[in-house]
N, C-alpha and C positions, 0 to 999 in steps of 0.2 A: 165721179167723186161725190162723196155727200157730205155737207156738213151739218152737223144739228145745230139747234134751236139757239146755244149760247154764243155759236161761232158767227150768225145770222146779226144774235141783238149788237154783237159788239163791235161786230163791221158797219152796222146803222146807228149805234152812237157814233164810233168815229167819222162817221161821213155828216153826221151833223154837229157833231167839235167842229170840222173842220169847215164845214159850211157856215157857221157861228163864226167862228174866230176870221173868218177872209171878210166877214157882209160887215161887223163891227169894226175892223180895222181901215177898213173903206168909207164906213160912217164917219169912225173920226179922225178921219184924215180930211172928213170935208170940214171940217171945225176948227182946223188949225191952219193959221195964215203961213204960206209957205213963203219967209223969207229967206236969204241966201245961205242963214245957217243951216235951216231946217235940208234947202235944196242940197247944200254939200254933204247931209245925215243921208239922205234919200239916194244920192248918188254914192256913197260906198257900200250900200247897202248889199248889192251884187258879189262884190268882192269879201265884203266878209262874211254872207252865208257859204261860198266858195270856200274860203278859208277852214269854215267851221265847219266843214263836210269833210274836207281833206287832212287836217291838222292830226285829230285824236287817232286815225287810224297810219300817218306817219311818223306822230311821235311813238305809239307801241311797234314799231319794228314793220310794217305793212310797206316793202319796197314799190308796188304799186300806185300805193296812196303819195309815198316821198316822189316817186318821180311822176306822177300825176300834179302836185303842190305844185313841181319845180318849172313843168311845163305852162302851167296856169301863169306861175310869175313870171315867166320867161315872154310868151306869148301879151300877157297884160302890157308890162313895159314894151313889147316892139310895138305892136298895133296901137294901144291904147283903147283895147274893145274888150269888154265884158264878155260877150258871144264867144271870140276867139280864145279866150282864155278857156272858157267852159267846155271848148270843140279841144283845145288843146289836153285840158287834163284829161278828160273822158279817153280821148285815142290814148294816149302817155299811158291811161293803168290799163287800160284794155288792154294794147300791145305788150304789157309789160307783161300781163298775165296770162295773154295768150303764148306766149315765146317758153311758160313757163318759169320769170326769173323772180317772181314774189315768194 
C-alpha cells in the first residue's frame, strides 16, 4: 500500500495536534488546585466521553450504538466502574453487529 506525500504530512500534523493538546492539558492541569469540585468534573469525565461516543450514533437509528449506550448504563449503575461499562458497551455493539441485528 502507498501513500503519498499529503497522506504522510497530515497523519504527522495530527499526531502532533494530538501530541499538543494531551502535553498542554497536563500542563494545566498542574495549575489548577484540585478541589472537590473540580475532583467530581474529573470523575464524570469517563462517562461522559462514553456517552458522547455512543449518543449521536443511537440517536440516528444505529441499533448497535442504542444497545451498546444501554449496556454502558446498565453495567455503570450495577458495578459502579467506568471499565465495566466500557467492556460492557463494546461486547453490546460488537455482538449486536456480529449477530447481524444493527
Amino acid at each position: 500500500m502507498d501513500a503519498d506525500a499529503g497522506t504522510i504530512v497530515a497523519i504527522c500534523v495530527m499526531a502532533l495536534a494530538t501530541a499538543f493538546n494531551r502535553s498542554v492539558g497536563y500542563l494545566a492541569m498542574r495549575l489548577i488546585p484540585v478541589t472537590p469540585r473540580v475532583r467530581r468534573v474529573l470523575d464524570c469525565l469517563p462517562g461522559a466521553v462514553l456517552v458522547a461516543l455512543l449518543a449521536p450514533g443511537a440517536v440516528h437509528g444505529d441499533r448497535a450504538m442504542l444497545g451498546g449506550l444501554a449496556a454502558a448504563f446498565l453495567a455503570a449503575k450495577l458495578t459502579g466502574s467506568d471499565f465495566a461499562a466500557v467492556l460492557a458497551a463494546m461486547a453490546t455493539a460488537a455482538g449486536i453487529r456480529a449477530l447481524g441485528l444493527a
